[in-house]
N, C-alpha and C positions, 0 to 999 in steps of 0.2 A: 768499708763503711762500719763504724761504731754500732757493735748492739746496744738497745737503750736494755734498761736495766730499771729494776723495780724504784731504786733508790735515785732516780732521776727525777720523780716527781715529787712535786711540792702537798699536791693538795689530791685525796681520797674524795671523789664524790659515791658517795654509797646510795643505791637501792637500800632498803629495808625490809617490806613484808616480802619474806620470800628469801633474802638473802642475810639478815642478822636475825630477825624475826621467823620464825617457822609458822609461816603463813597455811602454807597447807592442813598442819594439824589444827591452826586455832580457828580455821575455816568450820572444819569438818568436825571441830567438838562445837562451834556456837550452831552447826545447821541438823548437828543430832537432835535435840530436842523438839524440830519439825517433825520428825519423821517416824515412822512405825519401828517399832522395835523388833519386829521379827523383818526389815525389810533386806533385802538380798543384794541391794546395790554394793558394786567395787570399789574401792577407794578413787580410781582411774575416773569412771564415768562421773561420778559426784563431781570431782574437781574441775572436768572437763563441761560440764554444764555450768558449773557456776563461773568456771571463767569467760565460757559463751557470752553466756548473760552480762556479767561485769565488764569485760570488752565492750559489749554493742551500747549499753548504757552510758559508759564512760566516753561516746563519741559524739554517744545523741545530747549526752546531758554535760558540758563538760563542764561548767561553772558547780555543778552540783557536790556540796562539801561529799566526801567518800563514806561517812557514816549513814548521811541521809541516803545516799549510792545503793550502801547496802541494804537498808529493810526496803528501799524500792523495787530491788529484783526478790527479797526474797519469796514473796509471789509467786514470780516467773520460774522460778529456779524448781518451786514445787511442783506448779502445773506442771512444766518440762517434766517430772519424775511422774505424774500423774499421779501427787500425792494433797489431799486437800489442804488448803489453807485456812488457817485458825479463824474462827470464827471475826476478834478483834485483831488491831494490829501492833498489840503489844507485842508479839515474839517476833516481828517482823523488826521493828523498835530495838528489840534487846540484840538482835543479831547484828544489828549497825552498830550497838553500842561496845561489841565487843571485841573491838580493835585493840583498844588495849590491856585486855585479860590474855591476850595469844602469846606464849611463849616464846623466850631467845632461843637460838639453837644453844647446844653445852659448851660450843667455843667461842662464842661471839663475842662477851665481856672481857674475858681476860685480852682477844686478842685485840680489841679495838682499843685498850690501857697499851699494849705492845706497840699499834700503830700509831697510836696520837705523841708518843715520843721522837716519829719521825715525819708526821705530816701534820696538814691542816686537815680536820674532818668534817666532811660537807653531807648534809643528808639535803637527798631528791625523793623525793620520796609521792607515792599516788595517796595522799591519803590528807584529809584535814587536821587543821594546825590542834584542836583538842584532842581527837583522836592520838596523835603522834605522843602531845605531852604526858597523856596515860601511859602510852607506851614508856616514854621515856624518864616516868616517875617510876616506873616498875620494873620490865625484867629488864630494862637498859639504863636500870638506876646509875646515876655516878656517871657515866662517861659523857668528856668533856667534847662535846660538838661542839665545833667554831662556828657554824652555818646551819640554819635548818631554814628548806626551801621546799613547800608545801605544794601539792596541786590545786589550795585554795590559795594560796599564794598568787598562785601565776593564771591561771583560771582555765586551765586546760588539764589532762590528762598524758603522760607517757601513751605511747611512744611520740605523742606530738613533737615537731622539733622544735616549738617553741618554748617546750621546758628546758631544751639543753641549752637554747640563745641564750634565755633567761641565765640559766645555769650559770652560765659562760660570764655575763654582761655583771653578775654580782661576786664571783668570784676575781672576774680583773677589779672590780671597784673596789674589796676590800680586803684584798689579800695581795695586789699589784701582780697577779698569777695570768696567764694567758692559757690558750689553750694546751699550748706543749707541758703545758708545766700539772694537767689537769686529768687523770689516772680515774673511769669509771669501773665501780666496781661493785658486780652486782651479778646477780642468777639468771634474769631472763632475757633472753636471748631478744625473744618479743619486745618488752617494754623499755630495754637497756640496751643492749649491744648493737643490734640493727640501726638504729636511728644516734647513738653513739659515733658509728662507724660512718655513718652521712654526717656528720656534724665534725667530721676531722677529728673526733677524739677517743686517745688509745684506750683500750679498754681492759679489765681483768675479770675471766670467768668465775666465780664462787658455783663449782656445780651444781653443787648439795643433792649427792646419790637418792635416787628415786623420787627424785620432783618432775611434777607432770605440768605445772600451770607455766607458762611464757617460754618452754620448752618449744624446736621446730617439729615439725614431721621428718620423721628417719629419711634420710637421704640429703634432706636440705643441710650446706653448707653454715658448720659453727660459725661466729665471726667474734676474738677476740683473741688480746695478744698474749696476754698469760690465761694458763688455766691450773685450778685447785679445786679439790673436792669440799676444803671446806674453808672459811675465813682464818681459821687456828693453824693452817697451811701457807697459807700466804704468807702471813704474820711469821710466822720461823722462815719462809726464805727473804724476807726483808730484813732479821737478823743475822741469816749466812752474809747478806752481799755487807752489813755496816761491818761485820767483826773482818772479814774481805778485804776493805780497805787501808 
């Protein structure tokens, strides 16, 4: 049997916050401004609470754009800390708003310039379509996406499978690409890989060392076919397999 190989596929569907985007930090710098300045909480449990919250919302509410997502928990996400909530709900407001102020990782640009020389580049992404465009006017300035495929778009949330049908059904329409030809590739194991791997399609790990949010519980079995710690990783061994040839 033929091993497939990176340079077998046509088209990159990317996750984003979390995987090009350092969703963690721009989490945890928009939800400092809640909070007490002498407060003691870990990096772990903040994370771990807001992504409680943002999961359970994300299922109850799934039509709900992702900015308005976020100043809805951020409430919850206080109470949960037993920290109080601002009087008005303007910081609740600014903390949805700040999808895209949050940081790329430091390899993310150059290598998504590296990969779009050999694929089609698809964003899936949980997040609303102005939202994204902030992002993508700022630290994801320049790069040439072929697709962008919003959770307002399709009106549900990851891990739903019917972001990946979706996925699926607009990628054969405009790119004549099927499934085999359709490479996920993304951080969380949660939102991406599991429900990737029910949907028939092969998938690539982006680690990104010391991420806590769509991460399993220790023990629970990874699922995906390559794995790299960071996208600037991949990106060179999709260079080893083309110079290979």
């Amino acid at each position: 049997m033929t091993q497939l190989k990176l340079t077998d596929f046509k088209v990159l569907t990317f996750d984003v916050y979390g995987t090009l985007i350092d969703w963690e930090t721009g989490v945890l710098s928009a939800l400092a401004p809640s909070l007490p300045t002498d407060h003691t909480f870990s990096r772990r449990h903040l994370l771990e609470v807001y992504h409680k919250h943002e999961a359970a919302q994300q299922a109850l509410t799934p039509s709900m754009p992702y900015n308005e997502l976020l100043a809805t928990i951020h409430p919850l996400i206080l109470s949960d800390l037993s920290v109080p909530s601002p009087a008005d709900s303007s910081a609740a407001t600014t903390f949805g708003n700040s999808i895209g102020t949050w940081p790329a990782f430091s390899d993310t640009v150059a290598a998504l310039h590296t990969l779009s020389k050999h694929y089609k580049l698809v964003i899936l992404s949980n997040v609303d379509r102005n939202s994204f465009s902030k992002t993508n006017a700022g630290p994801l300035s320049g790069i040439p996406f072929d697709l962008i495929l919003t959770a307002q778009d399709i009106g549900s949330y990851k891990p739903s499978p019917a972001n990946f049908t979706y996925m699926l059904s607009q990628v054969a329409d405009k790119f004549s690409v099927s499934r085999e030809g359709v490479l996920q590739t993304a951080q969380s194991q949660f939102h991406d890989h599991y429900p990737a791997r029910d949907a028939g399609i092969r998938s690539c790990w982006i680690e990104r060392p010391g991420a806590v949010m769509g991460n399993l519980e220790e023990g629970v079995d990874v699922v995906a076919d390559w794995r790299f710690g960071t996208l600037g990783e991949m990106a060179e061994a999709v260079e080893r397999e083309v110079a290979e040839r």
